[in-house]
C-alpha positions in Angstrom: 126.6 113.9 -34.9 126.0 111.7 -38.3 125.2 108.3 -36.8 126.2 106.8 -39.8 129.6 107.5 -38.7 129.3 104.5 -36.6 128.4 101.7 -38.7 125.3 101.0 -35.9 123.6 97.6 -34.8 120.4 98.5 -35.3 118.4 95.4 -32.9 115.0 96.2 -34.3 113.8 96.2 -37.8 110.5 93.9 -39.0 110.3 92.5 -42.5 107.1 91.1 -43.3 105.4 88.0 -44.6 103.8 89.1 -47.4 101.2 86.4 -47.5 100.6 82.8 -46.2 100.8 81.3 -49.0 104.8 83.2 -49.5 105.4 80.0 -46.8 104.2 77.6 -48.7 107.5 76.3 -50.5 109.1 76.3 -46.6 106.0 74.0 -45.1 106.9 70.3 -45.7 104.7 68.1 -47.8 101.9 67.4 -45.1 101.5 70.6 -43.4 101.6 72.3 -47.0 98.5 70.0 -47.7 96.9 71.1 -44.5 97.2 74.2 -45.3 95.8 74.0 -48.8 93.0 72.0 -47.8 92.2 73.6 -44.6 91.9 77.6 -47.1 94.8 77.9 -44.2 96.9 79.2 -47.4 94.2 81.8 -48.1 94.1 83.9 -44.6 97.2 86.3 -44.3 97.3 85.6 -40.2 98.2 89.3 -40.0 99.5 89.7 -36.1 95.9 92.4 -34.7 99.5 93.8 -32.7 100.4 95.9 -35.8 97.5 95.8 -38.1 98.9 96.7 -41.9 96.6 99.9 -42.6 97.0 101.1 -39.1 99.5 104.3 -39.2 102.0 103.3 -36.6 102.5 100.3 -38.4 103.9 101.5 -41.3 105.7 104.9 -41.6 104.1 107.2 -45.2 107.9 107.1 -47.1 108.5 103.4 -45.5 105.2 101.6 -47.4 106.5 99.7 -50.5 104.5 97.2 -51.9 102.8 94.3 -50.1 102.2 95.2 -46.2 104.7 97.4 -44.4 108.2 95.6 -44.3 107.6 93.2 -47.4 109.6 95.3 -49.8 113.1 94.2 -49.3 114.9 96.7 -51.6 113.0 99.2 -50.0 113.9 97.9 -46.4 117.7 97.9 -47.9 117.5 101.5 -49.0 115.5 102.7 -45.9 116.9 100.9 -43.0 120.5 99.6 -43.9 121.5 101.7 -46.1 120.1 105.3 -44.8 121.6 104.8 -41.4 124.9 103.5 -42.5 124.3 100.2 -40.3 126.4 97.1 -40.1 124.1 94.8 -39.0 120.5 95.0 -38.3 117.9 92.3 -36.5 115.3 91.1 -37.9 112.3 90.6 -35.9 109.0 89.2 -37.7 105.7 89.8 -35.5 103.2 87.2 -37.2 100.1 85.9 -35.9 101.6 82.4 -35.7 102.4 83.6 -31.8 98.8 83.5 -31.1 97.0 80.6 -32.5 95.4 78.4 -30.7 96.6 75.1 -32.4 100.6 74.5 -31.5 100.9 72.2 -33.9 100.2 74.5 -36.7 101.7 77.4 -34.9 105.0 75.3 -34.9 104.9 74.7 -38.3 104.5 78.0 -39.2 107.4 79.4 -37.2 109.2 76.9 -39.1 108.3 78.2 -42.3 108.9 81.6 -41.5 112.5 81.1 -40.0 113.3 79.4 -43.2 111.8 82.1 -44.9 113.4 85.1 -43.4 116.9 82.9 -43.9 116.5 82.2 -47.5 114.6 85.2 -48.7 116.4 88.2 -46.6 119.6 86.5 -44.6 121.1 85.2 -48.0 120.5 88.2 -50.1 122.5 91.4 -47.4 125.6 89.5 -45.0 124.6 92.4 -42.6 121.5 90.6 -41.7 120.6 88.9 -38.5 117.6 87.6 -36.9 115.3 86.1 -34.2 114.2 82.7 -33.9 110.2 83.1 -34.0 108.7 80.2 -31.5 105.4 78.3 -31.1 105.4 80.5 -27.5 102.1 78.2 -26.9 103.8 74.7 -26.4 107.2 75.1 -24.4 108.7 71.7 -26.0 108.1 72.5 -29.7 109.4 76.0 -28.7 112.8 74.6 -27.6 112.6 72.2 -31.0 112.5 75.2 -33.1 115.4 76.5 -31.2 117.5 73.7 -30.8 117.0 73.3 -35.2 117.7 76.9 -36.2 120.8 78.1 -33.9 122.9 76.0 -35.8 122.6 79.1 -38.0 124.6 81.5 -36.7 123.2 84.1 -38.0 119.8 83.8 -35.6 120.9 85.7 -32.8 117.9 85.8 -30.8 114.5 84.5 -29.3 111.5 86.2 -30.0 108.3 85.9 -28.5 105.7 88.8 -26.9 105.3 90.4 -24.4 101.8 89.6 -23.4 100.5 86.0 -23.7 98.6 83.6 -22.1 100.6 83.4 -18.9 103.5 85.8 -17.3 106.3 84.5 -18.4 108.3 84.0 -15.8 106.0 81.1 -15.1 108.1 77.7 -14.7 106.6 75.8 -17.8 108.3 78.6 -20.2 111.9 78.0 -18.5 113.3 75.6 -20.8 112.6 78.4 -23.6 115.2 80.1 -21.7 117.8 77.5 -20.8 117.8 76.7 -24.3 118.4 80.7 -25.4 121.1 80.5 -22.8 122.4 77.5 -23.6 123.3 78.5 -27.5 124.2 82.5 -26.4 120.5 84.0 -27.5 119.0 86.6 -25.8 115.7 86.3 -25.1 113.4 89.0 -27.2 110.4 90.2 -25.6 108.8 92.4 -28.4 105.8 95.0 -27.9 102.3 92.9 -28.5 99.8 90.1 -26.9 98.4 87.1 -28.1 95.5 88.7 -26.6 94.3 85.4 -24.1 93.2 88.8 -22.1 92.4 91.9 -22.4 95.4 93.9 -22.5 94.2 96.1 -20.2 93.0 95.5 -16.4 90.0 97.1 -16.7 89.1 95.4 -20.2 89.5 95.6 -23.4 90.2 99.2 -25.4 88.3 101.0 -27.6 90.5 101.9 -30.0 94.4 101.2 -31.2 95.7 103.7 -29.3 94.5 102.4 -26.0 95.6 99.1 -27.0 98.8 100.0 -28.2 99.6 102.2 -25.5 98.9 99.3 -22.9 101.8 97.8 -24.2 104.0 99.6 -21.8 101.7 97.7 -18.4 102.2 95.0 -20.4 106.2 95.1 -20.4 106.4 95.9 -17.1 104.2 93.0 -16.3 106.4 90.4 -18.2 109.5 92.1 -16.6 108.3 91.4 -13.0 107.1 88.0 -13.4 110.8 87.2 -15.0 112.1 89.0 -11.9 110.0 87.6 -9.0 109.5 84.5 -10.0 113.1 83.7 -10.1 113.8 83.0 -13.5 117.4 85.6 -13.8 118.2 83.5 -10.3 117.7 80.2 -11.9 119.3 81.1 -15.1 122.0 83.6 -14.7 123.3 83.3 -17.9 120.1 84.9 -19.4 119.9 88.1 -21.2 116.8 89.8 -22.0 115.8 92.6 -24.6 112.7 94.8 -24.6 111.7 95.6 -28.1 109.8 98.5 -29.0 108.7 98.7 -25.3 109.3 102.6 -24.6 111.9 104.0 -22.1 110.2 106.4 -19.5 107.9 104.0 -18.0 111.5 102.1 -16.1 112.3 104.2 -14.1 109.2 104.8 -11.8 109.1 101.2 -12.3 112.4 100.1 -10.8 111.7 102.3 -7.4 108.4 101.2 -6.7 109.9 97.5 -7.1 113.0 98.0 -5.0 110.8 99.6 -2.5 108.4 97.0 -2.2 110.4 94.3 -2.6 112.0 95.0 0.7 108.5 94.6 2.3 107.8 91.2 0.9 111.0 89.4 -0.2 110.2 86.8 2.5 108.3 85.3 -0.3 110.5 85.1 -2.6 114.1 84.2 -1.3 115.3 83.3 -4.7 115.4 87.2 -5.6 118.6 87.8 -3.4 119.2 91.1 -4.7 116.9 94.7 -5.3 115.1 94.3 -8.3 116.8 97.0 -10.5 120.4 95.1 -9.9 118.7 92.4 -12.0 117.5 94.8 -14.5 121.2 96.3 -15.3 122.7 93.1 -15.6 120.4 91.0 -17.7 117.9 93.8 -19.2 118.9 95.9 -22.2 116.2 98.0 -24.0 115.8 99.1 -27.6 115.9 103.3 -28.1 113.1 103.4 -30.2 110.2 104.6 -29.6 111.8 107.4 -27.3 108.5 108.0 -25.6 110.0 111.3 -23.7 109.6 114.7 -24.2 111.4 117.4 -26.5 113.1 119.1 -23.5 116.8 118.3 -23.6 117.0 118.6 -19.7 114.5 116.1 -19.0 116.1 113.6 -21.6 119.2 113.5 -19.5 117.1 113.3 -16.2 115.6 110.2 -17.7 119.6 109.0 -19.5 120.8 109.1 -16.2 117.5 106.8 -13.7 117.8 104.6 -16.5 121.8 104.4 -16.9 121.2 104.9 -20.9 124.9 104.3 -21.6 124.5 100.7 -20.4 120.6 99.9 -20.9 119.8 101.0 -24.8 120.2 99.7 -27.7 120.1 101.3 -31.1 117.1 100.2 -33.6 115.1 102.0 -36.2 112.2 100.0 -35.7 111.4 100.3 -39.8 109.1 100.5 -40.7 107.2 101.8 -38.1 106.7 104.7 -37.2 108.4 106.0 -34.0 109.9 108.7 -35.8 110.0 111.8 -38.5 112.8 111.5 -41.2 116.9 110.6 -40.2 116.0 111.8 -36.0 116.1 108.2 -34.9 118.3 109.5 -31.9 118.2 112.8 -29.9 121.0 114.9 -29.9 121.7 113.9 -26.5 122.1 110.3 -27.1 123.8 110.6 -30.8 126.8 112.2 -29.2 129.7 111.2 -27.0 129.7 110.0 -24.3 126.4 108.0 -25.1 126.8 107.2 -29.0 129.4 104.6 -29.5 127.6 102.6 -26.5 124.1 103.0 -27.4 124.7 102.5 -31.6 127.5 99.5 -31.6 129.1 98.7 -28.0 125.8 97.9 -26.1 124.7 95.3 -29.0 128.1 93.2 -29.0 127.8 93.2 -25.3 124.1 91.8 -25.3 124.6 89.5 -28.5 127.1 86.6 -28.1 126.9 85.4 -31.3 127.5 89.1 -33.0 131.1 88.1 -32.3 130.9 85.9 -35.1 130.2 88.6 -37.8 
């Protein structure tokens, strides 16, 4: 089945700042000076999560000019176009997450909201996109939240999945009661402001252990939401893994359950098994399908995971999850899976997709 047939929702596509100083004319007066004086302008705070000449981060026939994702007629051609979507996400994974200074972190997840609104938004009505936040400082996170959903077009929070603490700590709840509050899902995308190693035992060698740790990394920040009570506190809250892989859930939603009924003495916020909280606040993106070729186990996996509820549909362009137009398996790009899993899922999880 063509799944351009469907006019999809793909949740998951990542245009690119093509340099600092691109943000320039979005900084206001002072931090534009800063930046200018500082050689700030001069450093492309490229996010070490996707690195620009690394493969994964840019598939061969999806590299235009500038970095991948900074070629916006491209990007049309590739991504909206190709899969006959209605509306796609934008996600942009910058370096801004993991600085240091707040203050400058802020003001570049200022810039680059305004950016992405005036330099992709306004130029295709099927775009959306997700609020970036200074993740680092809590209150200017909620400030950058509170000032951009007026824009209905922002349909989501973004931050990643690994950063300096797990995020279901306390001080990073009024990030969520402020997505809630304005119908935003919360976004936890695939990468680390490396505060740590992303590994337990250290950090990697090489890209592909660090990449591949994303998955503990997920199922880390899925917990700590979990167990530290933060779906019990605010049960208006939806979440969405991006680009976080399918096959590591299901292993993981047993051994929780299981344990959880050991210890839950500890925790009497978290009232019900684990995985209940999972199927009603947790949605994941389909892409990358980290399972194997075999048919057979694909539905093993579609049915522990309850695919028809869970996934969502995203290219992840321009990476490089996938070979050609195969951005869903057979399986999953037929009935009774593909109407869910390409449009239905999405307007379930996004609020203000409504408004389109």
């Amino acid at each position: 089945m063509d799944v351009r047939a469907f006019g999809a929702i793909d949740c998951d596509v990542h245009p690119s700042v093509p340099s600092t100083r691109a943000l320039l004319p979005y900084l206001d007066a002072h931090w534009r000076e800063v930046f200018r004086v500082r050689g700030i302008d001069t450093q492309d705070f490229e996010s070490a999560c996707y690195p620009a000449a690394a493969p994964l981060s840019g598939r061969p026939d999806w590299r235009g000019e500038g970095p991948p994702g900074a070629d916006f007629d491209l990007f049309r051609r590739e991504a909206l176009d190709r899969f006959g979507s209605r509306i796609a996400i934008c996600n942009v994974i910058h370096g801004a997450q993991a600085l240091f200074n707040a203050d400058i972190a802020a003001a570049f997840c200022k810039a680059i909201n305004d950016w992405l609104a005036a330099e992709w938004l306004d130029r295709d009505p099927r775009l959306r996109a997700s609020i970036v936040v200074p993740w680092q400082d809590p209150a200017l996170a909620v400030a950058e939240i509170e000032r951009r959903a007026v824009d209905p077009r922002f349909v989501q929070v973004l931050v990643l999945a690994m950063g300096e603490t797990p995020p279901g700590r306390r001080h990073h709840w009024p990030i969520y009661e402020a997505a809630a509050h304005h119908g935003l899902p919360l976004g936890i995308h695939a990468g680390s402001a490396y505060r740590h190693a992303p590994t337990p035992g250290g950090w990697p060698a090489s890209y592909l252990g660090d990449y591949i740790a994303f998955g503990n990394g997920f199922e880390s920040a899925l917990l700590s939401l979990i167990a530290e009570g933060v779906f019990a506190h605010i049960p208006e809250l939806r979440v969405v893994l991006l680009e976080s892989g399918v096959s590591w859930l299901p292993g993981f939603l047993w051994r929780t359950d299981k344990t959880w009924r050991g210890v839950r003495s500890e925790i009497p916020w978290v009232k019900d098994p684990p995985s209940d909280y999972v199927r009603r606040h947790v949605r994941l993106t389909a892409q990358p399908l980290d399972v194997p070729d075999d048919p057979a186990v694909l539905a093993v996996l579609a049915e522990q995971i309850d695919a028809g509820t869970l996934l969502l549909f995203a290219t992840d362009f321009p990476h490089w999850q996938f070979d050609g137009d195969n951005v869903l398996p057979p399986l999953l790009a037929a009935e009774p899976f593909a109407s869910r899993v390409l449009v239905e899922n999405a307007l379930a999880t996004y609020p203000r997709l409504s408004l389109s």
